[in-house]
Structure formats: C-alpha cells, structure tokens
C-alpha positions as CSV (number, residue, x, y, z in Angstrom):
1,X,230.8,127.2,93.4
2,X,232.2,127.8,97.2
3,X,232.0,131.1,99.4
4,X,235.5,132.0,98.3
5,X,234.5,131.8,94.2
6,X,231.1,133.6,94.8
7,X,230.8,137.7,94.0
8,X,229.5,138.9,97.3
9,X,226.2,140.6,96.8
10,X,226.0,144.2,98.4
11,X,222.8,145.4,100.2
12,X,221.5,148.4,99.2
13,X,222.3,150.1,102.6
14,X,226.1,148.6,102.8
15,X,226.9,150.3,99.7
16,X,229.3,153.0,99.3
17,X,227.6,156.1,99.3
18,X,229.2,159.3,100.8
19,X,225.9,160.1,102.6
20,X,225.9,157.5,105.0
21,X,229.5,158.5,106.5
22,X,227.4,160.6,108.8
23,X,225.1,157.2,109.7
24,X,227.8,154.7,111.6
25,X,226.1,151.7,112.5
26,X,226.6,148.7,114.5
27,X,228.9,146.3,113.1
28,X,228.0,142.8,112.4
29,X,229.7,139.7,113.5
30,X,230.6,137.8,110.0
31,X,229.9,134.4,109.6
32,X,232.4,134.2,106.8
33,X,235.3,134.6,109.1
34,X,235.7,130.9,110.1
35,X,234.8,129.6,107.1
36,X,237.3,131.8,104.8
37,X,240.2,130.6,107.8
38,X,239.3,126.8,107.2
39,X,239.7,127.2,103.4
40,X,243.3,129.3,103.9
41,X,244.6,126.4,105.8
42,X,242.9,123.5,103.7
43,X,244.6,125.1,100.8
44,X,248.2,125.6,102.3
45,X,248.2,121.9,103.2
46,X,247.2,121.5,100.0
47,X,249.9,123.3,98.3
48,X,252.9,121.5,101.0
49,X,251.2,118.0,100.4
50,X,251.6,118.8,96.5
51,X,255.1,120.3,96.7
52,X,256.9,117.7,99.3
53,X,255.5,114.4,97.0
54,X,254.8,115.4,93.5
55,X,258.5,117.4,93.2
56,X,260.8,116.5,96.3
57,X,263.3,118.8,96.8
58,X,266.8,117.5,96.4
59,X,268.7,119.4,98.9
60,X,271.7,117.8,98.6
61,X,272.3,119.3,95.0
62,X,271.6,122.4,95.9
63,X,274.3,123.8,98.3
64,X,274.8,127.6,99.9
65,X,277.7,128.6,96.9
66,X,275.3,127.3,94.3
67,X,272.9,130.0,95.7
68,X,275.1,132.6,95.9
69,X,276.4,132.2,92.5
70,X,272.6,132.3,91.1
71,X,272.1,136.0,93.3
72,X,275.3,137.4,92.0
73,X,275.4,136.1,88.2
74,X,272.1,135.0,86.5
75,X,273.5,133.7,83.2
76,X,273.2,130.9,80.8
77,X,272.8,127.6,81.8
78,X,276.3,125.6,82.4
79,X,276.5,123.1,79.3
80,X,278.2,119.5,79.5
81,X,281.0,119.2,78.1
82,X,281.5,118.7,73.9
83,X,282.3,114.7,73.7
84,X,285.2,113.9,71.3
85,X,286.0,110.6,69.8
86,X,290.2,110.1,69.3
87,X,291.2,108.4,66.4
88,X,293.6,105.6,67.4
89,X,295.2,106.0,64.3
90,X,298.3,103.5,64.0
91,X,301.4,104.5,65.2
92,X,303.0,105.6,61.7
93,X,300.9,108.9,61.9
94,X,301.6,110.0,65.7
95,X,305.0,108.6,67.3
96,X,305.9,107.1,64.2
97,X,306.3,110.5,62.4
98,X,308.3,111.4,66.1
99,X,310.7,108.6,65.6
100,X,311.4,109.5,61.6
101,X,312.4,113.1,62.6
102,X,314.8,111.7,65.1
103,X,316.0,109.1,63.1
104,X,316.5,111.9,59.8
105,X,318.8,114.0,62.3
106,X,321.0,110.9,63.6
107,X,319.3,111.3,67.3
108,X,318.0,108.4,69.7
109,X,314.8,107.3,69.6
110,X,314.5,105.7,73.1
111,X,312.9,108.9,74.4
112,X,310.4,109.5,71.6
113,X,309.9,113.4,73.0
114,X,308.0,116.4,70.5
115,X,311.2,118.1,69.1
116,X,310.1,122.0,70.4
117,X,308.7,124.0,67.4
118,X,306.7,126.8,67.1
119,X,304.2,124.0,65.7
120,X,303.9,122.3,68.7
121,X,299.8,122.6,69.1
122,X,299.3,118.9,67.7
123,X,301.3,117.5,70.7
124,X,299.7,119.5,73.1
125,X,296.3,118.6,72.1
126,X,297.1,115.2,71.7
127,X,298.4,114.8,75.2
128,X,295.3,116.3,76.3
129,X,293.5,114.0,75.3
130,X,295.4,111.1,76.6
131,X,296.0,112.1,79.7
132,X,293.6,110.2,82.2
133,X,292.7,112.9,84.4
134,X,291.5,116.0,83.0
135,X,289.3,119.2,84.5
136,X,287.8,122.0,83.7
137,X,288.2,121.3,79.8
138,X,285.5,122.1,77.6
139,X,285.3,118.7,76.1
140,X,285.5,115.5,77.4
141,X,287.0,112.4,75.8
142,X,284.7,109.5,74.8
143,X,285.7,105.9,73.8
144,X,282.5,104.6,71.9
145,X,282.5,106.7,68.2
146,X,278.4,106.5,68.7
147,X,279.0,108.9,71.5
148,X,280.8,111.5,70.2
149,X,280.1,114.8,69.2
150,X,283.0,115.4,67.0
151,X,286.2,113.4,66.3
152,X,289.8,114.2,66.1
153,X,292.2,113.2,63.8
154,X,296.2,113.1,65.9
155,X,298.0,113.1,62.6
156,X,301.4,114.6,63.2
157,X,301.2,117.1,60.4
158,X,303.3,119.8,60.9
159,X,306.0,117.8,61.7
160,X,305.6,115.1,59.2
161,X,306.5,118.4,56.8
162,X,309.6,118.9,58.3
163,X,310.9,115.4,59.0
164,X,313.3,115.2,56.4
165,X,316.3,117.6,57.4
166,X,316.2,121.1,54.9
167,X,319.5,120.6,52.5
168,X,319.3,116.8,52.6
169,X,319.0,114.4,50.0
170,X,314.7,113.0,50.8
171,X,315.5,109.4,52.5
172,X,312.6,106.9,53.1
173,X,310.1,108.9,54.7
174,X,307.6,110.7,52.1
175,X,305.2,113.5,53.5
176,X,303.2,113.3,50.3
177,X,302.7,109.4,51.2
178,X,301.7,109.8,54.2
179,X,298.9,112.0,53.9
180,X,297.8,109.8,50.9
181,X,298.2,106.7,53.5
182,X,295.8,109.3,55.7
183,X,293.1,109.4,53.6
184,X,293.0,105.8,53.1
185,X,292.5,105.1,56.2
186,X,289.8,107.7,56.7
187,X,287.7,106.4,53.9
188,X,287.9,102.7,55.6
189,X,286.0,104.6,58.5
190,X,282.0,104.5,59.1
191,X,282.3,107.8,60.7
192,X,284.2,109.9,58.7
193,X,282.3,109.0,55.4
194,X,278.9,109.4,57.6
195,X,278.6,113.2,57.5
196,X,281.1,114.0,54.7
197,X,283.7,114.8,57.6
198,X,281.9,118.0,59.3
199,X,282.7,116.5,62.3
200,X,285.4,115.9,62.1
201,X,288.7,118.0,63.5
202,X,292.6,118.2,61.7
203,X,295.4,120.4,63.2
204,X,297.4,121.9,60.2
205,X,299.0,124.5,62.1
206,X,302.0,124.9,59.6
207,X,300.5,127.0,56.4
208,X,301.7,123.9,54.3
209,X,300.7,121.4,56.1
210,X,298.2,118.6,54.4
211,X,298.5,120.5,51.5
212,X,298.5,117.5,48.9
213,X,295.0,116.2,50.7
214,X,293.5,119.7,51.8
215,X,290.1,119.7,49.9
216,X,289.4,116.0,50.8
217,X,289.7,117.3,54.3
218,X,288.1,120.6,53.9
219,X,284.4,120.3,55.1
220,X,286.3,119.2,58.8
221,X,287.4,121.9,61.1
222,X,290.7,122.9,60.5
223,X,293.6,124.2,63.1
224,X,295.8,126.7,61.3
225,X,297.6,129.5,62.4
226,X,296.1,131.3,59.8
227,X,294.9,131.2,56.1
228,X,297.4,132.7,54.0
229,X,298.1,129.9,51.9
230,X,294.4,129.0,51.9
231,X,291.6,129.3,49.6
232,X,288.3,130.9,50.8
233,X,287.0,127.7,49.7
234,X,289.0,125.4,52.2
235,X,289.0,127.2,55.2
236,X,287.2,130.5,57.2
237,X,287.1,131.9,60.4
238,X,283.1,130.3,60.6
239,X,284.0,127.1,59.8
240,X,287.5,127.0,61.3
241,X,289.9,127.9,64.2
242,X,292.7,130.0,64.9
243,X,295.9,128.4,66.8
244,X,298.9,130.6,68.2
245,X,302.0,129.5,67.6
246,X,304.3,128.1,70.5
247,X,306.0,130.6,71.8
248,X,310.2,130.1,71.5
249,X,311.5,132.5,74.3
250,X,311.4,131.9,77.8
251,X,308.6,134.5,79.5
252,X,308.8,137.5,81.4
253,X,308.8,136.6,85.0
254,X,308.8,140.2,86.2
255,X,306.2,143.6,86.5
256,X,305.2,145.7,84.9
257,X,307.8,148.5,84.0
258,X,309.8,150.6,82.1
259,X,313.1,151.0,83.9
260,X,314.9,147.3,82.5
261,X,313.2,148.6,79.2
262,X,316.0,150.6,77.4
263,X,315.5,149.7,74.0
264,X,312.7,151.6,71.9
265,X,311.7,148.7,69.7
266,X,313.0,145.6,68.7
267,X,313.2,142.6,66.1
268,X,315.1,139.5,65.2
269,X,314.5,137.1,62.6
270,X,314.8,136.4,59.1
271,X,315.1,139.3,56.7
272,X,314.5,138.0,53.6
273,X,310.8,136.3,52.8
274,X,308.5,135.6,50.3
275,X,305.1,137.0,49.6
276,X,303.8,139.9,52.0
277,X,307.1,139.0,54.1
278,X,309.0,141.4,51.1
279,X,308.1,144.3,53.5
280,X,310.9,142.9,56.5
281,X,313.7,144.2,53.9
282,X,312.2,147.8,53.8
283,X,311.7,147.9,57.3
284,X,315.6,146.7,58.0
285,X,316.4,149.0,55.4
286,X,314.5,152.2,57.4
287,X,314.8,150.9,61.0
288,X,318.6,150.0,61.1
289,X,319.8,153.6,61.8
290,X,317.5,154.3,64.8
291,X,319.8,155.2,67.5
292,X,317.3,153.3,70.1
293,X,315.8,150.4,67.7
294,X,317.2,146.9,67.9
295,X,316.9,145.0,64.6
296,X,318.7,142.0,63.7
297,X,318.8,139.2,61.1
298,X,318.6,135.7,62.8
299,X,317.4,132.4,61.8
300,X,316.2,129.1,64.5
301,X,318.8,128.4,66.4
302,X,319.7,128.4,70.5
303,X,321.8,131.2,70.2
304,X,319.1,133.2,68.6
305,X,316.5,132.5,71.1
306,X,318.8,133.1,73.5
307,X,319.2,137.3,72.6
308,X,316.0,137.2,71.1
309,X,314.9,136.4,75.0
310,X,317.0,139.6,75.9
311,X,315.9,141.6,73.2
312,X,311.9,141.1,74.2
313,X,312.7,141.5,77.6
314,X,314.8,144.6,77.6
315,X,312.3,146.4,74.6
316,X,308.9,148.7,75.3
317,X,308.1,147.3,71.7
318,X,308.2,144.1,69.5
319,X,307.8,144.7,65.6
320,X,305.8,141.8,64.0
321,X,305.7,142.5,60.3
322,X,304.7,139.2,58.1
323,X,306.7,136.6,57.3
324,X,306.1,134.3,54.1
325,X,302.2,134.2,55.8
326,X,300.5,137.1,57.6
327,X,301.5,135.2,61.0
328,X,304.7,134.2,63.0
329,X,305.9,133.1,66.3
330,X,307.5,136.3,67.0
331,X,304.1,138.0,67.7
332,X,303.4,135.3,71.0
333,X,307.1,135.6,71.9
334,X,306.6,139.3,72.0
335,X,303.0,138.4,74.0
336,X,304.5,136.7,76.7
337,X,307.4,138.9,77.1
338,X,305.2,141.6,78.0
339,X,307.0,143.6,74.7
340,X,304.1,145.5,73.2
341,X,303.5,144.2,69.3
342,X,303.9,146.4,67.1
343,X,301.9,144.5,64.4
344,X,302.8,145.3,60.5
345,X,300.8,142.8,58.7
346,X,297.5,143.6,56.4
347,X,296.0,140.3,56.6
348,X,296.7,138.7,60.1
349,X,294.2,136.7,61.7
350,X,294.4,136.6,65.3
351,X,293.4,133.5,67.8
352,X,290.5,134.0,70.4
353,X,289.3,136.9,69.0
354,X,286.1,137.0,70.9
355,X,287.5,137.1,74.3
356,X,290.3,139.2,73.3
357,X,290.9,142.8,71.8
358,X,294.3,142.7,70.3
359,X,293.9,146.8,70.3
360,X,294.1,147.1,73.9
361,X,297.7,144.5,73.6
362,X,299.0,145.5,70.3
363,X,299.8,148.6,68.2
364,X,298.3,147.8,64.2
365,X,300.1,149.7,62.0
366,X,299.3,149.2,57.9
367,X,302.2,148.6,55.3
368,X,302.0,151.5,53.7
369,X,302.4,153.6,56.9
370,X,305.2,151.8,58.4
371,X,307.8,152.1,55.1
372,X,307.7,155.4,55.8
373,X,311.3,157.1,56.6
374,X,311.4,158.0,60.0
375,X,307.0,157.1,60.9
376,X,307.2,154.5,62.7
377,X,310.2,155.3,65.6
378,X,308.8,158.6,65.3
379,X,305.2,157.7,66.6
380,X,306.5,154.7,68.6
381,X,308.8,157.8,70.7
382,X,305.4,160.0,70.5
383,X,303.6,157.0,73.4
384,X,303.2,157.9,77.1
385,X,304.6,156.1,79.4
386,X,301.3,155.3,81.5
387,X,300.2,154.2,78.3
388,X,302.8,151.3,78.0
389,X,301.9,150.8,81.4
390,X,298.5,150.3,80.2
391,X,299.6,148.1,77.5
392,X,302.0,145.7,79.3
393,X,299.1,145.3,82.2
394,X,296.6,144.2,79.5
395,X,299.3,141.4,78.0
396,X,299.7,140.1,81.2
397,X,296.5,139.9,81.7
398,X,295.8,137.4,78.4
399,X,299.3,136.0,78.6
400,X,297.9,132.5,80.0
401,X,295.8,132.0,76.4
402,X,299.5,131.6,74.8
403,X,301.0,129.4,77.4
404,X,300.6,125.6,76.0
405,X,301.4,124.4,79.0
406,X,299.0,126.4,81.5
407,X,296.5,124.1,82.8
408,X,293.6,127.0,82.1
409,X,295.8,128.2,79.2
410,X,295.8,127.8,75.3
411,X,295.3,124.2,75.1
412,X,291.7,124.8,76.7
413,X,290.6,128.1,74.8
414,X,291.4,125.8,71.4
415,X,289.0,123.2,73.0
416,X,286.3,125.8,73.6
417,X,286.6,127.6,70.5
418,X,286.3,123.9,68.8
419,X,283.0,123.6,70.9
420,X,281.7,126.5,69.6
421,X,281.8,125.2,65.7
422,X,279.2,122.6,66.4
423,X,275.8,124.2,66.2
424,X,277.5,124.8,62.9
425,X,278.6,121.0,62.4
426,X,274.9,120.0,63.1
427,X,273.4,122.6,60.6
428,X,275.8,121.4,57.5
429,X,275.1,118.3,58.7
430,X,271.5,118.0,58.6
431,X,271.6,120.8,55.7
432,X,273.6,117.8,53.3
433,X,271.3,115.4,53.9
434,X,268.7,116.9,51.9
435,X,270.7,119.1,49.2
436,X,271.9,118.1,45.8
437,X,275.3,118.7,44.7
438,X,275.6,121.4,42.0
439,X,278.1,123.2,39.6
440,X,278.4,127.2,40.4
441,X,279.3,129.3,37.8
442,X,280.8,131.5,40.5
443,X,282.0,130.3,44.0
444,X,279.2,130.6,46.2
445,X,281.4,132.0,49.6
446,X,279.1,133.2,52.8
447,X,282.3,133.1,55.0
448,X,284.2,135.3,56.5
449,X,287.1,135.5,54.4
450,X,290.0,136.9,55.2
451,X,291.0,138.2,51.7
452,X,288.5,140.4,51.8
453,X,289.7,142.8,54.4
454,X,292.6,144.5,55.6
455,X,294.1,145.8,59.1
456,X,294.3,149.6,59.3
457,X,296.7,151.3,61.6
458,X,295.3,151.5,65.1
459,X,297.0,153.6,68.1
C-alpha cells in the first residue's frame, strides 16, 4: 500500500479539539508534499499514455456541427438505413401491365409512361427504388436477397385492376391470372417461403386490389389506402401501412388567406356510391340549397379536375364524406389546396398518423351529425376567421407528406413508416419458428382494427 492509499494516523495533539485554538503552534514542513506531486504527475501520464494508444481518437469523424448537434439535441442514436431487396419480377408484372393498359385504350406504347391515377403510389415507389442515386431515404436498396431486411414485391396492382377499359368486352389480359401467375412465382422463391412472407412488402393501394390472392399474401406488409374492404384478419394498422392517394388537382401555389376564398364549402364528385358512400346523396340532397356551398356531381375526367382545381382553390372548406370505402382522393386534393377537410367519414384511417394530427388540418364531423338540415353550413359559418388562418397554416405545413413527387415528401414517409414494421417482422418471425399451427374457435385478433371504432365530430 503507497502514501496516497494509507489512512493518515493523527497525533493526539494534531487532533481537532476546540481547546487548542488558543495554542497556535509552529507549522511543520511536510514531507509528503513532494512525494504526493510525483504521484499526481506519474498518474496523469498515466491516464494520456492510456487514452492516446489504447483508444485513439479519430478526429477526423468528429467535426465542429457534429458537436453542436450533440449540445443542442441529445436524442437517439441515428440508425442505418432499412436494406430492401427488389424483386426483379419479369416484365409481365411491372411495364408489362403498363403496356396492356395502353394497348386496351388503342394508345402507343413507345413511351411506356404510368397513366396518372389517384393509384399512382406503386410507380412512385418503384422508381425509387431504381433510381441510382438516392439520399436521405430511410431504406437503402440491396442487390444480394441474403442482405436484405425486407423485400418488395413491384407488382403493378392497382393498375392491373383497371387495365381492361370499364364498359368493354374483357380482351386477353386477365387480372385474376395474373395474380395467380404472382403467386407462382413467389412460391418458386427461397425467400419468400423462408419466413412465411413477414418480410415481405405488396402495394395494394386500390381497396380491390390482389383480392383473388389476399390471404396468401396476408402475413407481408400491405400498402392500402385503407381497410374497408379488408378483414381484421388480412390487414391492421400494426401490421400494415397507410398510403395517400395521389392527389388529382394542381396545388395551391399561394398564402395563406381568405380574400380569393368566396365560397363557404365545396364538393365535386360522384353522387351516387355504394356502402357508407350512401350518405353523399343526403348530403347533395341538404347542401344543394346553401346560398354559399358549391356541390357538384362529377366523375374522372380533365374537365372535372379542371373546376374541381377552382372549386378547392376558391373554397375555405372541402367536404370529404366516404365514397364506396371510408377514403378518397378528394381528401389530399383538398390537403394540398390548402381547402380545410371537412371530413364526414366514421371509419377513415389516415396516413402518418404519428407525425401528424389531422385535428389541427381537418374538421371530423360524424354521419349522423352532418344529415342534419341546416348543421353543417350552419357551424361551418359559426368558424373565425383567425381560425381558418390557423387551419390553412397547419396544411401547409404537412402538405409535402402528400406530394409524391417531393424529394422529402410522401414517397419517403411511406419508406419510414415501412421501417418501422420490422421490429415487428423480426418478432413474428422468430415467434413462427417455434409455434404450432392451431384451429381457433374464435379469431384470435390483438390488432388494431379499424372496425372497432368510429370518428366522432371534432371542432
């Protein structure tokens, strides 16, 4: 044991006693001093030499903004990016299905371009992913399956729905076919019968689309706008994602503002739907006689884009009530015009949910509310106008997360919210590898279904 470990032992005079404070005596010269000052600077060189060779600093990753960015934000650690594996499935199920939807509708097929639909989220992330040079996305493309995280299937399905012309006699191309020819491929694949297909990742953005093959595809993660025609079986908000649809209408290039707003509220589209979509009638029915309400029946067409685009843009507020599912296009047409929603849909789910509040962009109000004579102009009239203000500055905020084409915009916030499944992936994952598969007298549901709850009016 040193000098430095030792207890110093006290002599019975050098204690502390409050007598001797009248007694000063003559102070000693310590022969610890020098000794105590050679082990201080033995040990410093000790701690440098240790530092400097064991651990050299690498000051070339560590620059002045990286510093900065630890003082002002201490969060969690930045994580690689997800790695994805693309399918390259042949040419039948991508610019194939292209080709047959030009070739259905008499058009060339030199320039083998999307047709523009509010379903246009499967090009869009299938672009991304071929496009050589891509930053600041969430997930990185990899060319070797035993490197990937997850793995994306670019079937055209949304399109491959709508390939042969409405009112038409079918010709040679067969949806049904080609999501049977799907499969068959699939099962040829090591990786998608390696973990039952939890990692792996289908767009079905139309509510129809891959229905014939939807619980052979189920376990993956599924793109849909949302699950109304669904089972709480096939789909969830844990397992899955929400995708908004493209929006139609040009944006709103302006401010913020009420002046070039003249019109109270406004709607076009389709009257007449199926399902929860029975409530438009009601709501033409009611609405039709407001003296500052803009309702219109309209179908797909340019001309109805066209005065839909001046209907948005001249309204304070756009009325989204469901259509033959709890979602439509109108609602991000009516986002990106700056037009508040005015959302009448009981079972809407809503993309990116966890980075953004749809009550501080949106007006909810329920069904039974809104077929009220006279309750919803009335309490649309009753709104301030620093509270539009409010409102249209909050939508312009979020706008970018329904712009496809925005390089920091929707195509990325689907890629992160895809990231996000995988601790998920991993759990069913390992989880199947040990379980049995059982019959349930009952269906055994832990998700967060979406038939299970309803939207009450919010203000």
């Amino acid at each position: 044991m040193n000098d430095l470990s030792k207890p110093r032992k006290l002599h019975k005079s050098s204690s502390f006693h409050f007598k001797s404070l009248g007694s000063p005596r003559m102070p000693r010269k310590s022969l610890l001093k020098p000794s105590l000052a050679t082990a201080i600077v033995i040990l410093a060189l000790y701690l440098l030499f240790s530092f400097f060779f064991s651990n050299p600093p690498n000051l070339s990753s560590h620059t002045t903004s990286d510093v900065s960015k630890l003082a002002v934000k201490s969060g969690p650690p930045i994580q690689s990016p997800t790695k994805i594996f693309l399918y390259n499935l042949p040419r039948k199920f991508t610019y194939g299905v292209i080709e047959s939807y030009l070739t259905a509708r008499n058009s060339p097929t030199t320039d083998l371009k999307y047709p523009g639909n509010q379903h246009s989220a499967e090009w869009y992330l299938f672009s991304d992913l071929i496009t050589p040079e891509r930053v600041n996305s969430p997930v990185v493309r990899v060319f070797y399956p035993e490197d990937a995280d997850l793995f994306y299937v670019p079937f055209f399905s949304s399109l491959s729905l709508v390939v042969n012309p409405p009112g038409k006699a079918p010709g040679a191309y067969s949806d049904e076919r080609m999501q049977e020819e799907l499969m068959e491929w699939l099962d040829e694949q090591v990786y998608w019968k390696r973990n039952f297909g939890w990692d792996h990742v289908f767009i079905c953005q139309d509510p129809n689309a891959l229905y014939k093959v939807i619980d052979r595809v189920k376990n993956g993660v599924l793109l849909v706008s949302d699950f109304g025609r669904l089972n709480r079986d096939q789909a969830s908000l844990v397992k899955d994602v929400i995708l908004p649809y493209s929006h139609r209408i040009n944006p709103f290039k302006g401010e913020v503002g009420v002046d070039g707003r003249k019109s109270l509220l406004f709607f076009m589209g389709n009257r007449y739907r199926k399902e929860g979509g029975k409530v438009r009638d009601t709501l033409f029915q009611i609405l039709e006689k407001e003296p500052d309400v803009i309702i219109k029946h309209g179908t797909q067409s340019r001309e109805s884009r066209r005065m839909a685009t001046q209907g948005m843009h001249s309204s304070k507020f756009c009325l989204h009530p469901a259509g033959d599912t709890p979602s439509a296009c109108r609602l991000f047409d009516a986002i990106v015009s700056l037009c508040i929603p005015v959302i009448v849909s009981d079972y809407i789910e809503l993309p990116f949910e966890d980075v953004i509040d749809y009550t501080k962009i949106s007006i909810f109000v329920d069904t039974a509310s809104a077929v009220q004579p006279g309750y919803l102009a009335s309490m649309l009239r009753t709104i301030r106008t620093e509270r539009i203000l409010e409102y249209q500055k909050e939508l312009k905020e979020v706008k970018r997360y329904f712009e496809y084409e925005d390089k920091n915009g929707t195509v990325n916030e689907i890629w992160r919210q895809v990231t996000s499944k995988l601790p998920l992936i991993r759990l069913m994952i390992n989880r199947d590898k040990r379980l049995v598969q059982r019959e349930l007298p009952n269906l055994d549901c832990s998700c967060l279904c979406s038939s299970q709850n309803s939207s009450r009016s919010i203000l």
